[in-house]
DSSP file (Angstrom, degrees, kcal/mol; ACC not computed):
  #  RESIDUE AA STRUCTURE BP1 BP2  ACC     N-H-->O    O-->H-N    N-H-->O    O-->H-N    TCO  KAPPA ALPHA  PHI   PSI    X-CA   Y-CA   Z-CA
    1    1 A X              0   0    0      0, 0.0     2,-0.7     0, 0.0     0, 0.0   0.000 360.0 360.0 360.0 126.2   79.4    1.3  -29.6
    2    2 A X        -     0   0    0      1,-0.0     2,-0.4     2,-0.0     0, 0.0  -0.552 360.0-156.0-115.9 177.2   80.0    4.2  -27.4
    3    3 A X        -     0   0    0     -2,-0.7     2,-0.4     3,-0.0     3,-0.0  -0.694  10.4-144.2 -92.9 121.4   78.0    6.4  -25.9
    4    4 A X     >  -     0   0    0     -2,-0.4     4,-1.8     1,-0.1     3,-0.1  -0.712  16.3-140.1 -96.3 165.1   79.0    9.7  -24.9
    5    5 A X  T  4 S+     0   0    0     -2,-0.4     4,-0.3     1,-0.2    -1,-0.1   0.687 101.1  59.2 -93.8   7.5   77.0   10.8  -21.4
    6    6 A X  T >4 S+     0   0    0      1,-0.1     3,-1.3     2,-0.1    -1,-0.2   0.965 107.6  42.2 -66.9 -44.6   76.5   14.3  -22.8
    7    7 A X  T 34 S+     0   0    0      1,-0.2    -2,-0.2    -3,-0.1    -1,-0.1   0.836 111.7  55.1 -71.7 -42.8   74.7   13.0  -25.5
    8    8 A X  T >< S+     0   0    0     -4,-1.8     3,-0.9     2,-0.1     2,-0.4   0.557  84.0 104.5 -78.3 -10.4   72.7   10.3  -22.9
    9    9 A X  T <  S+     0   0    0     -3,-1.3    16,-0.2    -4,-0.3    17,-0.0  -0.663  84.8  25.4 -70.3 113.4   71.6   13.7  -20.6
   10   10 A X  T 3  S+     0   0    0     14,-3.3    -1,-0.2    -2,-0.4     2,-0.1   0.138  90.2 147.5 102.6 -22.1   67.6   14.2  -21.6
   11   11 A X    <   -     0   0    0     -3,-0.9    13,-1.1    13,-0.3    -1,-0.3  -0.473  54.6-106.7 -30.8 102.1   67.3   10.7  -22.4
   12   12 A X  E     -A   23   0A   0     56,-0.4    58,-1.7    11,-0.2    11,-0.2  -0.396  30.7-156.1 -29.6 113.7   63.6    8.9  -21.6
   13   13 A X  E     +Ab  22  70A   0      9,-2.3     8,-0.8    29,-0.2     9,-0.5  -0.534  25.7 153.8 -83.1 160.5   63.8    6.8  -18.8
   14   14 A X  E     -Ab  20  71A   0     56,-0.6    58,-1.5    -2,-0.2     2,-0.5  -0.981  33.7-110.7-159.4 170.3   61.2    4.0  -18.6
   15   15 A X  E >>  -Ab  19  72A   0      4,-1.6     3,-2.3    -2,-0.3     4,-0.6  -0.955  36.2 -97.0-121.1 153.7   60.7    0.6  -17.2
   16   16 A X  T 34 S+     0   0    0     56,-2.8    57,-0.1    -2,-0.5    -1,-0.1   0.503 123.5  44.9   8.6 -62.0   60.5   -2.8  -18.5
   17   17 A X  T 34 S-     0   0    0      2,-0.1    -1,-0.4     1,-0.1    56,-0.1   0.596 125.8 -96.2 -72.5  -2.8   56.5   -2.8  -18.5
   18   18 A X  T <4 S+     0   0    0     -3,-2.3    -2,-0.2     1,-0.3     2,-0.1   0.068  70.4 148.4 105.0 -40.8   56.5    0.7  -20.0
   19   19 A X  E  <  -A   15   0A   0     -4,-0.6    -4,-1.6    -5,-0.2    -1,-0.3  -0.311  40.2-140.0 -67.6 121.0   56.1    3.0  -17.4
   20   20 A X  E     +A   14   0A   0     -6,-0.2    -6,-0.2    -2,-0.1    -1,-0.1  -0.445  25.0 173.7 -76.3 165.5   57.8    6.2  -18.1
   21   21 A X  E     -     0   0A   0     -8,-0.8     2,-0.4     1,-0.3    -7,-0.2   0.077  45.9 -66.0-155.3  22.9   59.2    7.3  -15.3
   22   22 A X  E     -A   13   0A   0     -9,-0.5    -9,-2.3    21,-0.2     2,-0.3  -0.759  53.1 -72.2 135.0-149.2   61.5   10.7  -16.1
   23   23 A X  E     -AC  12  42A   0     19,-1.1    19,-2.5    -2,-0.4     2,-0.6  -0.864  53.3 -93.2-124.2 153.4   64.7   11.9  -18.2
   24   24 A X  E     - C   0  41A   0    -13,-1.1   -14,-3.3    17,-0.3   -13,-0.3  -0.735  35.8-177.2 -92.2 118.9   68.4   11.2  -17.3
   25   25 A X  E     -     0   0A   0     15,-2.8     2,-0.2    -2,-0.6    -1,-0.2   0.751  53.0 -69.4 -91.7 -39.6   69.7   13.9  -15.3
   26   26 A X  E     - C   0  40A   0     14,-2.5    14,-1.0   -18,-0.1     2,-0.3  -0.988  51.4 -89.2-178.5-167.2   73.2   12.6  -15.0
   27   27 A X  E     - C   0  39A   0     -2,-0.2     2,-0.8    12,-0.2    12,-0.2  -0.940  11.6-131.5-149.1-169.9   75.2   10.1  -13.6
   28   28 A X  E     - C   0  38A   0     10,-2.4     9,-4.2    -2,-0.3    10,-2.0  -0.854  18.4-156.9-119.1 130.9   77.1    9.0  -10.8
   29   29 A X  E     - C   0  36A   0     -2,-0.8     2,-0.5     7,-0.3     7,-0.2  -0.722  27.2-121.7-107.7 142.1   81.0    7.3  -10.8
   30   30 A X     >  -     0   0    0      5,-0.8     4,-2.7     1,-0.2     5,-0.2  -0.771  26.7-144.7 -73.5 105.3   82.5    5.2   -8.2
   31   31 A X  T >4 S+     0   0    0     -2,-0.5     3,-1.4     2,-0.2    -1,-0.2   0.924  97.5  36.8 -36.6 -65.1   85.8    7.4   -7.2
   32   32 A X  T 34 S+     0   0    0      1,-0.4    -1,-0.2     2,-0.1    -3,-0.0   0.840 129.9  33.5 -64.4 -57.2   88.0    4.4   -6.5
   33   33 A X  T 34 S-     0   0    0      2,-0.1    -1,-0.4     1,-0.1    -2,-0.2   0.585  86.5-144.4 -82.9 -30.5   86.6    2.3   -9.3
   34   34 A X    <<  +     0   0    0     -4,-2.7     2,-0.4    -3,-1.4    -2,-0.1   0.314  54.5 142.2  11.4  19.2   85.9    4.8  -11.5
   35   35 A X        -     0   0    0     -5,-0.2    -5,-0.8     1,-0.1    -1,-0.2  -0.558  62.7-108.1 -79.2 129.1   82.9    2.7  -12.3
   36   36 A X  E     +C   29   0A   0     -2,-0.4    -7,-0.3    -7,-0.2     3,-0.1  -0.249  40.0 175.8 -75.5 157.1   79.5    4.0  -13.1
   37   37 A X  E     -     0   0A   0     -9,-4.2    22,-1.4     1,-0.6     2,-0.4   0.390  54.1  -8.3-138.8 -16.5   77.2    3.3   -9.8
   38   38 A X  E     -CD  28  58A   0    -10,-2.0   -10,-2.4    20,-0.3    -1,-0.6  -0.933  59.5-114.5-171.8 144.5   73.6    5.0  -10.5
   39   39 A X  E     -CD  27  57A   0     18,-3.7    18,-1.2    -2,-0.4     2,-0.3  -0.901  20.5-131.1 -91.1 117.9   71.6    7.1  -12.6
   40   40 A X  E     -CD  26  56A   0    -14,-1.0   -15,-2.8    -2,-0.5   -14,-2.5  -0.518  26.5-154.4 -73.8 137.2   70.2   10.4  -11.7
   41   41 A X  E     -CD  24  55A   0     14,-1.2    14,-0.8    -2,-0.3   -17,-0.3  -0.881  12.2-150.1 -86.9  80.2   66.2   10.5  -12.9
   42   42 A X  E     -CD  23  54A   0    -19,-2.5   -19,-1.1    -2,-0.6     2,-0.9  -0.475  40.0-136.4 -33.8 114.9   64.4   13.9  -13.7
   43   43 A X        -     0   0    0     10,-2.7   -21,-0.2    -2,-0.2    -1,-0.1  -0.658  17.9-153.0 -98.2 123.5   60.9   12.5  -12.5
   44   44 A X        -     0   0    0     -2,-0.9    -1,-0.2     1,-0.1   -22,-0.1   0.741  35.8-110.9 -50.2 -21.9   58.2   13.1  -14.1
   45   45 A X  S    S+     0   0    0    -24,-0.1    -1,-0.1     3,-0.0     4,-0.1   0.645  82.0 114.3 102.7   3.4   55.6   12.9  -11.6
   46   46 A X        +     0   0    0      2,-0.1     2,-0.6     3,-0.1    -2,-0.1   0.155  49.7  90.6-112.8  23.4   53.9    9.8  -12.7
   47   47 A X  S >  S-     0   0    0      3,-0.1     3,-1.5   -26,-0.0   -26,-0.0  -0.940  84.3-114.6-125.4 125.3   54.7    7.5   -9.6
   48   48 A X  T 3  S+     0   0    0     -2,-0.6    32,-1.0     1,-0.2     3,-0.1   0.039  93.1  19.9 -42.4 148.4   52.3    7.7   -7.2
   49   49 A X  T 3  S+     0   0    0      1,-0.2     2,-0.4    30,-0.1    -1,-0.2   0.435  86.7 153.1  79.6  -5.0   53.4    9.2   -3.9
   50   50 A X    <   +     0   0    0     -3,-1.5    -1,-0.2     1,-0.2    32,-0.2  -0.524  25.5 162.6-101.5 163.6   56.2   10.9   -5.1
   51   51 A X        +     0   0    0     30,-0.9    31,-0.2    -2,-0.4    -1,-0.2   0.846  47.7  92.6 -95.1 -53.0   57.9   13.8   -3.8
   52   52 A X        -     0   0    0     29,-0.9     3,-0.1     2,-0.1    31,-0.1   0.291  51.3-155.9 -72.4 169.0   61.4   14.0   -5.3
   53   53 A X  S    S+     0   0    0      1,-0.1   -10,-2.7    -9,-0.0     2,-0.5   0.287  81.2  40.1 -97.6 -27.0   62.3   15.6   -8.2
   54   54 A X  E    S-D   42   0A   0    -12,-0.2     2,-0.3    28,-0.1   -12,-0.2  -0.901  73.5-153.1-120.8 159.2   65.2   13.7   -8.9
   55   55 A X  E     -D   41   0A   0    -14,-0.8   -14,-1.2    -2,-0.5     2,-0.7  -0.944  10.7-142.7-114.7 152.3   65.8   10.0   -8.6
   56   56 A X  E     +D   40   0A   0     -2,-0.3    33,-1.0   -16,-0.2     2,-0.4  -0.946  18.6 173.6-124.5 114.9   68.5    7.1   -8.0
   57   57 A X  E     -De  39  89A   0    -18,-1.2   -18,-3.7    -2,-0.7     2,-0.2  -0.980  34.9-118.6-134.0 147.6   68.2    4.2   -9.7
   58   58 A X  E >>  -D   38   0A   0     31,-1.5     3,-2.0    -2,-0.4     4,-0.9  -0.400  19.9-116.6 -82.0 134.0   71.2    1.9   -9.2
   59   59 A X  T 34 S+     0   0    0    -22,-1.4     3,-0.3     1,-0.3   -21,-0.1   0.772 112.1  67.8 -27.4 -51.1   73.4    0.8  -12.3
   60   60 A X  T 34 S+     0   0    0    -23,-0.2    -1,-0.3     1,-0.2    31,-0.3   0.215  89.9  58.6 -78.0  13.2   72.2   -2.7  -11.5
   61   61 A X  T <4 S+     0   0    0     -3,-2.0    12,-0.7    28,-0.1    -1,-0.2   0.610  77.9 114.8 -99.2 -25.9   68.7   -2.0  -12.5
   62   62 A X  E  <  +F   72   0A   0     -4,-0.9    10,-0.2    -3,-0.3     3,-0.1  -0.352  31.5 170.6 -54.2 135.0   69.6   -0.9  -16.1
   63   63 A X  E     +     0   0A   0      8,-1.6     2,-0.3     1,-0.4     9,-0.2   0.815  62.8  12.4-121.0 -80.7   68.2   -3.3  -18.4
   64   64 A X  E     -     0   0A   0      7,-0.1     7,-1.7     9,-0.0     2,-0.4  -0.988  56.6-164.4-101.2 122.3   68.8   -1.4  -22.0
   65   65 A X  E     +F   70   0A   0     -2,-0.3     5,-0.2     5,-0.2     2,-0.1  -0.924  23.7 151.6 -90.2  91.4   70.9    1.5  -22.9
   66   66 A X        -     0   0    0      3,-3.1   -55,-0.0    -2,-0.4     3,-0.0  -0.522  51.9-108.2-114.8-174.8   70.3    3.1  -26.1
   67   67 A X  S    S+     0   0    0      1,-0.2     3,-0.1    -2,-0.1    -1,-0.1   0.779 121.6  39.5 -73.9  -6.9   70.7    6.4  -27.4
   68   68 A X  S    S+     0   0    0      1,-0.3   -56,-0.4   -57,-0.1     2,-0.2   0.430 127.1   4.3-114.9   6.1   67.6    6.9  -27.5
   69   69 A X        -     0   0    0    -58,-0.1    -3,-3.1     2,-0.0     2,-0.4  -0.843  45.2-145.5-176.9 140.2   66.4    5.3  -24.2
   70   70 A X  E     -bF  13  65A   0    -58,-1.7   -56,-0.6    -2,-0.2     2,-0.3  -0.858  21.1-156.9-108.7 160.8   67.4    3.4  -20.9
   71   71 A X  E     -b   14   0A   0     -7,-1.7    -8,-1.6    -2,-0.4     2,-0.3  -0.853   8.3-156.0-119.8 143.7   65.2    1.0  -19.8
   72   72 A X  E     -bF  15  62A   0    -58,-1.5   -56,-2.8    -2,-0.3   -10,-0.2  -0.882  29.6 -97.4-136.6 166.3   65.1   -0.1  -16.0
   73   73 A X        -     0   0    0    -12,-0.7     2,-0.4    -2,-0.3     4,-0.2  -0.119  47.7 -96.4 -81.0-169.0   64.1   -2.8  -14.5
   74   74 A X  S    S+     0   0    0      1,-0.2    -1,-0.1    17,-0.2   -59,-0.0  -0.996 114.9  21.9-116.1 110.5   60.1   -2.8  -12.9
   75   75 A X  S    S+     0   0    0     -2,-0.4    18,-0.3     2,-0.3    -1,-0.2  -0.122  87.6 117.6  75.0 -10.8   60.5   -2.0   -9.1
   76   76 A X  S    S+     0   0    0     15,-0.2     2,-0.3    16,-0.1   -18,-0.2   0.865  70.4  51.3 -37.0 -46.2   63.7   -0.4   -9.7
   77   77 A X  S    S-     0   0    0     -4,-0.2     2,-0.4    14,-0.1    -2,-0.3  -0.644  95.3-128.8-112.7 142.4   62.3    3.3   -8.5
   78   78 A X    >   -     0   0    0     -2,-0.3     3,-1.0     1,-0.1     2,-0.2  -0.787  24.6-111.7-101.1 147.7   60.7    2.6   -4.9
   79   79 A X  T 3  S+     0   0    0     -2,-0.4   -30,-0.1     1,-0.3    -1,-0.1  -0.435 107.6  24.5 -86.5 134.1   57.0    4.1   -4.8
   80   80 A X  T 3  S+     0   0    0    -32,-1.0    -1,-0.3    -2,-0.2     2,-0.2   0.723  79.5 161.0  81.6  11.1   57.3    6.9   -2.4
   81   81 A X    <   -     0   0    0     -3,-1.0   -29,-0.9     1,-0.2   -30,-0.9  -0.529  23.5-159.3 -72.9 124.4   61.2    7.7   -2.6
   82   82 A X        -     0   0    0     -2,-0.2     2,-0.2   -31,-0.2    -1,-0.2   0.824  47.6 -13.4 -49.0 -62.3   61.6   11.2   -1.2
   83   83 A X    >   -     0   0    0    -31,-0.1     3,-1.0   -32,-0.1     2,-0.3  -0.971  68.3 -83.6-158.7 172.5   64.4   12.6   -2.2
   84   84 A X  T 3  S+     0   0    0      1,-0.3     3,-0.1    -2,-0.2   -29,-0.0  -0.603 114.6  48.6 -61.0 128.6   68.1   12.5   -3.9
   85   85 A X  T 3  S+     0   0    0      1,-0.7    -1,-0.3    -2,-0.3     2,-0.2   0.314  87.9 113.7 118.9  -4.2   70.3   11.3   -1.0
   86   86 A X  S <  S-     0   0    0     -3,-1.0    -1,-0.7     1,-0.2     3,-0.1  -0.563  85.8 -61.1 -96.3 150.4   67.9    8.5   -0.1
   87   87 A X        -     0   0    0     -2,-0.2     2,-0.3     1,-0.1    -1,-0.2  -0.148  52.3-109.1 -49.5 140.1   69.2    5.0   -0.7
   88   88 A X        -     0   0    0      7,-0.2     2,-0.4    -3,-0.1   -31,-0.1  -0.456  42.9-139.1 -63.7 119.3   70.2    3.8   -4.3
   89   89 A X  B     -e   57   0A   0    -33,-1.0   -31,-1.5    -2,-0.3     6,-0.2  -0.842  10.6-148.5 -95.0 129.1   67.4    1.4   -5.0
   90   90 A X    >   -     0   0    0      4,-1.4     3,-1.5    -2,-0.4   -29,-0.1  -0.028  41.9 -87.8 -85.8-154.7   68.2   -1.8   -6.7
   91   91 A X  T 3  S+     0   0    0      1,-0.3   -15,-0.2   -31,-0.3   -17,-0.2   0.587 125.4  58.3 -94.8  22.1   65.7   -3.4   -9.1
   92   92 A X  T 3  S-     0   0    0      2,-0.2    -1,-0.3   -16,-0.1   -16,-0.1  -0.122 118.4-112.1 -87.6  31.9   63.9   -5.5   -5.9
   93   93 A X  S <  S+     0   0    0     -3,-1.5     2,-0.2   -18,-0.3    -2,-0.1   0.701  78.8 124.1  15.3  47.7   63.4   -2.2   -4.7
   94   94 A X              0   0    0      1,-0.0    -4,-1.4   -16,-0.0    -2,-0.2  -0.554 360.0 360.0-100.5 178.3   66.0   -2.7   -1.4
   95   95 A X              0   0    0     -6,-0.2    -7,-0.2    -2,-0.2    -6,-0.1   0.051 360.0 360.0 -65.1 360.0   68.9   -0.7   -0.5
């Protein structure tokens, strides 16, 4: 089925265990590849330590995609991530 990614904009992010963790703000395409490479997070505010408003969670940490929710993997979003422009975290939480 597809999805379009206006429709996926607002979305509930969450992760594996539960944890909400924000709304899908947008996302981000590979030029060359035209391949999708990360999703931007509206964060809620419910992971300790963070600052950002937005988040980057890496393509390869989506777990489920529905229309009515992505699901990420648990460590995907690194505790303390600063800001948009910070390394794309996969779901071990590395760069």
């Amino acid at each position: 089925m597809a999805c379009n990614t206006k429709d996926m904009i607002g979305i509930p992010v969450e992760t594996r265990s539960g944890e909400r963790i924000g709304k899908v703000a947008s996302f981000d395409l590979d030029d060359a590849t035209g391949r999708l490479i990360s999703i931007r997070v509206k964060s809620r505010g419910l992971v300790s330590g963070l600052m950002a408003n937005e988040l980057i969670v890496s393509w390869d940490a989506v777990i489920e995609l529905t229309s009515s929710k992505v699901v990420i993997a648990d460590g995907a979003v690194k505790i303390g991530a600063t800001s948009v422009g910070q390394p794309v975290w996969t779901s071990i939480g590395k760069a």
